[in-house]
Backbone as numpy.savetxt, mean C-alpha at the origin, in Angstrom:
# Nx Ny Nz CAx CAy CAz Cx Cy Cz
44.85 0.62 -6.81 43.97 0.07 -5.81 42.54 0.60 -5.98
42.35 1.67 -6.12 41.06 2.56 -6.31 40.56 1.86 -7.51
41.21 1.72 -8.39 40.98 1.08 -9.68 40.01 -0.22 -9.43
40.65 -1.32 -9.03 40.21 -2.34 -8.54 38.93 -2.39 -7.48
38.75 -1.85 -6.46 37.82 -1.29 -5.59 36.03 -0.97 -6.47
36.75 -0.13 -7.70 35.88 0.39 -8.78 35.06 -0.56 -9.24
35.82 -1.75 -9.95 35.84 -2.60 -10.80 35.03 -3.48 -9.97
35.56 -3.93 -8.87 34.50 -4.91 -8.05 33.17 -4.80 -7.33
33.07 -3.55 -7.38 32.07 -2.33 -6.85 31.04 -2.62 -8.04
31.51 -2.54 -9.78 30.85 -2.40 -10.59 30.49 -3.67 -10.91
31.19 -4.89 -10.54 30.70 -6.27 -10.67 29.61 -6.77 -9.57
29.53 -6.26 -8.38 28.45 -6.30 -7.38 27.57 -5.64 -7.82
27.73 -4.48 -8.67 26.21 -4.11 -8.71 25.17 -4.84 -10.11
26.45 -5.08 -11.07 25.85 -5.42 -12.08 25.47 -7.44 -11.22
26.19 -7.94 -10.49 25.37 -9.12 -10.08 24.37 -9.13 -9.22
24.08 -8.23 -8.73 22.97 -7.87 -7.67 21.40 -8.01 -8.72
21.84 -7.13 -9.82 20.71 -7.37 -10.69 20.00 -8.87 -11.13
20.61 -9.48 -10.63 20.21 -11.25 -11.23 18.99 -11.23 -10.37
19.05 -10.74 -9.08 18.41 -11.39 -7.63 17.11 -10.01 -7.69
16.21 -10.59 -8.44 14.97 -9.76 -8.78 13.60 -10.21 -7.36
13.29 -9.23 -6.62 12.15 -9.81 -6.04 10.82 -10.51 -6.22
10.29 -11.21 -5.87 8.89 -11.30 -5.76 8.31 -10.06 -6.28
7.41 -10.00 -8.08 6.65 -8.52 -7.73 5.16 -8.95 -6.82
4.65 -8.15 -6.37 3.33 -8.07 -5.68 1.99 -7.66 -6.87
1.88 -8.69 -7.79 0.93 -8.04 -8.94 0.07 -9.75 -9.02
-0.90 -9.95 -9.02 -2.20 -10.72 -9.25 -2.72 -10.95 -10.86
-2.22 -9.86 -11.48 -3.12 -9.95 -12.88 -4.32 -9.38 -12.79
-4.47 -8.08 -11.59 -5.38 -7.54 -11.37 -6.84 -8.68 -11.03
-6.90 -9.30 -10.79 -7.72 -11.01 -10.66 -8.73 -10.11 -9.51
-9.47 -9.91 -9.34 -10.61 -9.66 -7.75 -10.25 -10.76 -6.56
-9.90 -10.78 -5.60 -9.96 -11.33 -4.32 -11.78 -11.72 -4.10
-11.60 -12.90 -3.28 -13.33 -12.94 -3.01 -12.80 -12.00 -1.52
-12.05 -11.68 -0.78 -11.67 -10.97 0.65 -11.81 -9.79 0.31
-11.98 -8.83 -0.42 -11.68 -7.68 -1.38 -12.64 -6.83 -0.52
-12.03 -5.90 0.49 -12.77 -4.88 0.88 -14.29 -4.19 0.41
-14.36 -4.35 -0.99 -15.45 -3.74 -1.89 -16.48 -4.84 -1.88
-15.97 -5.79 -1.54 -16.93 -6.51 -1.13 -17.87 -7.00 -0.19
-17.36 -5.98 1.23 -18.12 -6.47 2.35 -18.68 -4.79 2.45
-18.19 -4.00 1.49 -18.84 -2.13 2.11 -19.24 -1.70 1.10
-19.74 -0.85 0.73 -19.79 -0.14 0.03 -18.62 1.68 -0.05
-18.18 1.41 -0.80 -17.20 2.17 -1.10 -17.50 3.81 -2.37
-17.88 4.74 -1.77 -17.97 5.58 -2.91 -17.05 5.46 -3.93
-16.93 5.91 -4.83 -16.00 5.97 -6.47 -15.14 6.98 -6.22
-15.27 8.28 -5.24 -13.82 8.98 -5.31 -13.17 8.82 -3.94
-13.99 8.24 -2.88 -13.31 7.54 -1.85 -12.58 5.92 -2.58
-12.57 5.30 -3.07 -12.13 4.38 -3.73 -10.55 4.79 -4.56
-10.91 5.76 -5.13 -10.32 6.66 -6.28 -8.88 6.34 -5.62
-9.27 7.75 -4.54 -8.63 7.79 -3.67 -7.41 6.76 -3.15
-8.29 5.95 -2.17 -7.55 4.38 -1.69 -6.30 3.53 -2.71
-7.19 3.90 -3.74 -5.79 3.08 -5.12 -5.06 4.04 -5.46
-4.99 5.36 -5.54 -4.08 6.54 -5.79 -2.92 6.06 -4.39
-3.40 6.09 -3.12 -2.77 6.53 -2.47 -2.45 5.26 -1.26
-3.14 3.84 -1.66 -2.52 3.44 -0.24 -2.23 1.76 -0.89
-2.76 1.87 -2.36 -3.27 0.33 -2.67 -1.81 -0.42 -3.12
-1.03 1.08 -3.72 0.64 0.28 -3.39 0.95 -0.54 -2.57
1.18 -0.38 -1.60 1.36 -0.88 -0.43 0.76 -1.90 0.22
-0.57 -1.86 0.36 -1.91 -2.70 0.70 -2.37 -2.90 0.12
-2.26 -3.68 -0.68 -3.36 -4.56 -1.61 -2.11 -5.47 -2.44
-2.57 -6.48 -3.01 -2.06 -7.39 -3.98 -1.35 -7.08 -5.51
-1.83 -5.64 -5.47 -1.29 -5.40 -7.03 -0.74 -4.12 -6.29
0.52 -3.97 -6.97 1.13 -3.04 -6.57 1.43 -2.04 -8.63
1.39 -0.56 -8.37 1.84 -0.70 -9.85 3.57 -0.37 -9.79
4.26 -0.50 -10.61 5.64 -0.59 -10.20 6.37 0.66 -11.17
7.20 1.37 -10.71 7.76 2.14 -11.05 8.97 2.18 -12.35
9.20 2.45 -13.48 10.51 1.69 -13.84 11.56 1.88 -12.78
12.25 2.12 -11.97 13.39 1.92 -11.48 13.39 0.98 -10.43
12.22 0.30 -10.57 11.67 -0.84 -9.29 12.70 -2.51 -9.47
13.17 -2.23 -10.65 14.01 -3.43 -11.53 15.41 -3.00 -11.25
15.75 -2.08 -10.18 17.04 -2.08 -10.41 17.73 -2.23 -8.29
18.31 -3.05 -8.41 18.62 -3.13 -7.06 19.24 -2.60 -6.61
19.54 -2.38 -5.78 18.85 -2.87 -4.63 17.48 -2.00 -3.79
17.71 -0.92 -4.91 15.99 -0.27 -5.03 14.92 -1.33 -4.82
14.72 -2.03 -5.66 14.02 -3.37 -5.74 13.59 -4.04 -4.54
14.59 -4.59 -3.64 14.32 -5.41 -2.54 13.90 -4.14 -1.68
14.46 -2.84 -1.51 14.16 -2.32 -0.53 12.29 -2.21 -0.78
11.57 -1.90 -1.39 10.80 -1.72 -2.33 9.54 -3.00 -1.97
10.01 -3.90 -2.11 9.66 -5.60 -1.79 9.32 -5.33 -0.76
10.57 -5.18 0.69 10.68 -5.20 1.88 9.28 -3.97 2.89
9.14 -3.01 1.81 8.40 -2.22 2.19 7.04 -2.81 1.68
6.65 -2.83 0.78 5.19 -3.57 0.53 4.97 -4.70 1.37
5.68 -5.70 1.95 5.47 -6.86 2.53 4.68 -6.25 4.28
6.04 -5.14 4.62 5.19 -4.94 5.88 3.95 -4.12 5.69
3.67 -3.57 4.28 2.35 -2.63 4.38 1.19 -3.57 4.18
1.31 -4.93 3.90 0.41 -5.96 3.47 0.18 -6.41 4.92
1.39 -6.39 5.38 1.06 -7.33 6.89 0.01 -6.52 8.33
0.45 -5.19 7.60 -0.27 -4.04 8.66 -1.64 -4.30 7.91
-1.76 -4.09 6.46 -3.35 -3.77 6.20 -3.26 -4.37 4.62
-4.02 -5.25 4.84 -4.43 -5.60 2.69 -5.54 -5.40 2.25
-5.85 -4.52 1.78 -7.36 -3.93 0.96 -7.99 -5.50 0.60
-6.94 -6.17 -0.12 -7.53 -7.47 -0.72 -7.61 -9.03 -0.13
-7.49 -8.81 1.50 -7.62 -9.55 2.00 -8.40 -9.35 2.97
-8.78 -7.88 3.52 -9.57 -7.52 4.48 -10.95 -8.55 5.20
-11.42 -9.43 4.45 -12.65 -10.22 4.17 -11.93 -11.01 5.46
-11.06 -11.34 5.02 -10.31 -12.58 6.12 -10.25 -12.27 7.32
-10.07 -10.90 7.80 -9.94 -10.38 8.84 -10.86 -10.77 9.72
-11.03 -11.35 11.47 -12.30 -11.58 11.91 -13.02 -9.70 12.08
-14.00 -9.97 12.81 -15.21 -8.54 12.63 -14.01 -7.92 13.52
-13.61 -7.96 14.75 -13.22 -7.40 15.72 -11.72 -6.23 15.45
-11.17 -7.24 14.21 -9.84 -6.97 13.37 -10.08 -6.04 12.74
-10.96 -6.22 11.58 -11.85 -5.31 10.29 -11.86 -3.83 11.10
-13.03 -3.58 11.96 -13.00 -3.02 13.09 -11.92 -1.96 13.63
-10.64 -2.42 13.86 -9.86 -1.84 14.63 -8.68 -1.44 13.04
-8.97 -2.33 12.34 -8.31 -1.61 11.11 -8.83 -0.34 10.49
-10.04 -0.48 10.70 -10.57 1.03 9.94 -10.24 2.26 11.08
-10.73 2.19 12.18 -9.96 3.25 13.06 -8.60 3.53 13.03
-7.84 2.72 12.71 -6.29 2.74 13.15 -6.23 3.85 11.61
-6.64 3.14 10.64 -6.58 3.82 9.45 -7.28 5.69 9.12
-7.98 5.34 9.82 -8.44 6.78 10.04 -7.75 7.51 10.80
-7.12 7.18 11.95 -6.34 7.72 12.31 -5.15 8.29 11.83
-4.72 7.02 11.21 -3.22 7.34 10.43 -3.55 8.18 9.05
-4.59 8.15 8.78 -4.92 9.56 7.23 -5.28 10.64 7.62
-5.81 10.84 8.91 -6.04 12.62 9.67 -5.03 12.91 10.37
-3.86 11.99 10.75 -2.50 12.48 11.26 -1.92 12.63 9.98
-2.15 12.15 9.05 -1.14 12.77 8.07 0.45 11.76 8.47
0.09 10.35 9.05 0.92 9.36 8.42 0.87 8.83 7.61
-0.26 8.46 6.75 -0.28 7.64 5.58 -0.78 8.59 4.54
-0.44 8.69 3.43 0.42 7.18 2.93 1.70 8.29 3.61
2.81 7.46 3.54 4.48 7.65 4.32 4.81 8.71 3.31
5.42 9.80 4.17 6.05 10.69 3.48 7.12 10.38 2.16
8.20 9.15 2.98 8.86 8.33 1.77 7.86 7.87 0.22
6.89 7.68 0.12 5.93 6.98 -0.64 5.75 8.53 -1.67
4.75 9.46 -0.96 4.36 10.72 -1.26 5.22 11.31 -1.99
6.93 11.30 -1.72 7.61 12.15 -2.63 7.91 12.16 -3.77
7.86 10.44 -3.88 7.84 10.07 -5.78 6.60 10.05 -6.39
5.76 9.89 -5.56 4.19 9.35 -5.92 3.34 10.63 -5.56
3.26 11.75 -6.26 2.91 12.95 -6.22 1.36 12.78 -6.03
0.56 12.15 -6.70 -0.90 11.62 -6.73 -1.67 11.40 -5.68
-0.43 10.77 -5.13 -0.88 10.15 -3.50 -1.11 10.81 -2.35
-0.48 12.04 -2.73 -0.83 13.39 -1.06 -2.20 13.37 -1.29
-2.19 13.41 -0.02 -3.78 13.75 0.15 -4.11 15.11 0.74
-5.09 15.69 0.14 -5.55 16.73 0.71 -6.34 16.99 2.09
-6.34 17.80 2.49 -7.47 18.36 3.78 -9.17 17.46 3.30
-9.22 18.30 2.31 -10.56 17.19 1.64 -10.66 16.21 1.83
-10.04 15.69 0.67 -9.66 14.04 0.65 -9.40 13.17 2.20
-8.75 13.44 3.06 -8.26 12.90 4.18 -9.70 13.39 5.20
-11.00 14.20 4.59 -12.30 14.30 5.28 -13.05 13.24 4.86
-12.59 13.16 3.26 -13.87 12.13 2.58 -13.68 10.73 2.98
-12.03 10.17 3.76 -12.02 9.25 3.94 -11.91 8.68 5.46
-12.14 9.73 6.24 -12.47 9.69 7.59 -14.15 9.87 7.79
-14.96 10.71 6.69 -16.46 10.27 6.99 -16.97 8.95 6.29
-16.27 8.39 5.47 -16.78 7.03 4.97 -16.14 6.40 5.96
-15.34 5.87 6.38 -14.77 5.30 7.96 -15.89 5.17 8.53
-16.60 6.60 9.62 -16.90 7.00 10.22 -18.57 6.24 9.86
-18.91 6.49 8.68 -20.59 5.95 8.45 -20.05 4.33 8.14
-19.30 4.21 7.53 -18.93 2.59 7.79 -18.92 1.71 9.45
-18.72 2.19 9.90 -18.29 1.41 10.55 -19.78 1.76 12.22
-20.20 2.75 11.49 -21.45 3.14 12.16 -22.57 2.43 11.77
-22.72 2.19 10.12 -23.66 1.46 9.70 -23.28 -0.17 10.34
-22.29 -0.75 10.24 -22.11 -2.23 10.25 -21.34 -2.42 11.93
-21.62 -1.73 12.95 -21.53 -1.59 14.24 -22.46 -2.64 14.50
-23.60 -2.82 14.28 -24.72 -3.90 14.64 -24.19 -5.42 14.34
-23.70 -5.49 12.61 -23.29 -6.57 12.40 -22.48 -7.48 12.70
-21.70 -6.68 13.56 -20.25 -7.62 14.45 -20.66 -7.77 15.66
């Protein structure tokens, strides 16, 4: 019986592999919505943002090898979809002013609490912790962002 159990166990996993997700990759292509396009963004605040959040939020995701193996995979999918829906670097443009706005606070918030990027994310993705520093440099660009273009909305 165990035998069998085994065997069908090992045929579910090897058919699971057929059912590959959606990847989240563009061909690296520029968005005309593309955050970098409505701010100005320093180069190690930027750095930064694609080290540590652009997995998730943004259109190109880079993918891990074990990202091809399921049901790793969908879980994987399932997680980028809601980090796109909370915040997309490469759609930000679309956002009305009021949105834009309340995304950069929320975001600042969540990088000086030390929620983002997700602890889950951080443990494979060593690159991505952010430091005391780092989590300053991207709460004072926030902070003059959204101070400079306060008038414009």
């Amino acid at each position: 019986m165990t035998r069998i159990i085994l065997f069908l166990l090992l045929i579910i996993i090897v058919a699971i592999q057929f059912f590959q997700p959606e990847k989240n990759e563009n061909g690296g292509r520029k968005s005309p919505d593309e955050i970098t396009g409505l701010y100005t963004i320093p180069a190690n605040v930027q750095t930064i943002l694609k080290q540590a959040c652009y997995d998730c939020h943004s259109n190109n995701t880079r993918y891990p090898w074990y990202a091809g193996i399921q049901p790793v995979g969908w879980l994987m999918a399932a997680h980028i979809r809601e980090g796109k829906k909370e915040l997309n670097f490469d759609e930000y443009g679309a956002y009305s002013s009021k949105r834009q706005r309340n995304k950069m606070k929320r975001m600042k918030e969540q990088v000086t609490a030390g929620k983002m990027p997700l602890s889950s994310y951080t443990l494979i993705h060593a690159d991505a912790r952010l430091t005391t520093g780092q989590k300053e440099l991207i709460a004072n660009w926030i902070d003059s962002t959204l101070e400079l273009h306060t008038g414009d909305h």
